[in-house]
N, C-alpha and C positions, 0 to 999 in steps of 0.2 A: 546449410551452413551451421556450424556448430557455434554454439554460444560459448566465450569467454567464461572465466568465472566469475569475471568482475560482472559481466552481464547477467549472467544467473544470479547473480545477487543483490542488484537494480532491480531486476524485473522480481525476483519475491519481495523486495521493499516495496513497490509499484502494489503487487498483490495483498502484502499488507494495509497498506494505504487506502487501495479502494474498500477495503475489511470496513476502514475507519469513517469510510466515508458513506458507506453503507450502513450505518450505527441507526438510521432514521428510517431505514427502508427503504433508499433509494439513494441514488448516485445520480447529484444534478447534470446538468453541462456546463456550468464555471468549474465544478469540481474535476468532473471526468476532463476540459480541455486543459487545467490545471494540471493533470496525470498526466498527462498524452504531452503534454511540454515540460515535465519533468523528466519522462522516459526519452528524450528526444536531448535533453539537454545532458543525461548520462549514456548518448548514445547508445540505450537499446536499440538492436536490430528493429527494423522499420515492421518488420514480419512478425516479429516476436510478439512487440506493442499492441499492432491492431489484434492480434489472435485476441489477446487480452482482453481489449476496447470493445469487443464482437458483447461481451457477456453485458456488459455496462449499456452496452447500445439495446439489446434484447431483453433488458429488465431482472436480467437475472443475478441472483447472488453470486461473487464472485469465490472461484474456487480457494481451499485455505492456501496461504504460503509456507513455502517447507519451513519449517523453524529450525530443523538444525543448520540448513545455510545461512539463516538469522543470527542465530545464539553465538558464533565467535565474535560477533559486530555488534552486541546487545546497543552498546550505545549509540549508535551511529542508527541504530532502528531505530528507539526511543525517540529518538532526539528529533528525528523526521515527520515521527508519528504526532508527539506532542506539538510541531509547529504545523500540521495539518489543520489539528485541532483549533490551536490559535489562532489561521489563518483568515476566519471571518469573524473573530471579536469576541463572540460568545463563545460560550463551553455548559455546554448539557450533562444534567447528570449521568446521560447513557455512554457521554464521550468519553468521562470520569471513569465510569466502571470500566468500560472498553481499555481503556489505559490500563489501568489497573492489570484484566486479564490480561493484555500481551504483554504486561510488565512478567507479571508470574509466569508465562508462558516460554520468556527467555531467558529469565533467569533460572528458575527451576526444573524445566522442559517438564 
């Protein structure tokens, strides 16, 4: 089944997200069920999501997300990204910079 565009552009938000979430070297399991119910709550394909979840389960860095399917929705990525971040209280200086670079990364490509 072919993915939407609205879905292709979920699931690179999704991959952005575990980016951010990976800022530490790893992607817990509040975090990763946290994704996996956000993908779920913008119905990504059920198929699509675990492909994803496979990386995050297996420890490994998740692949980057396309940034030009980003870049027309700059804010709407921002905006997700930074309440990732906020999501458990604190904010690291690595989360900081992290922002930072996918701030330049969609606005500037």
């Amino acid at each position: 089944m072919a993915l939407t565009a609205e879905d292709q552009f979920n699931l690179e938000v999704l991959k952005l997200l575990l980016h951010v979430s990976w800022v530490d070297g790893a992607v817990d399991q509040a975090e990763a069920n946290m994704l996996l119910g956000l993908g779920r709550s913008w119905t990504v394909p059920e198929v699509a999501l675990q492909k994803l979840m496979e990386a995050v389960k297996a420890g490994r860095k998740p692949s980057e997300p396309n940034w030009d399917l980003l870049r027309p929705r700059a804010d709407d990525v921002l905006q997700a990204a930074r309440a990732l971040v906020l999501a458990d209280g604190k904010v690291q200086k690595e989360e900081i910079a992290l922002l930072k670079s996918v701030q330049a990364l969609l606005m500037n490509g």
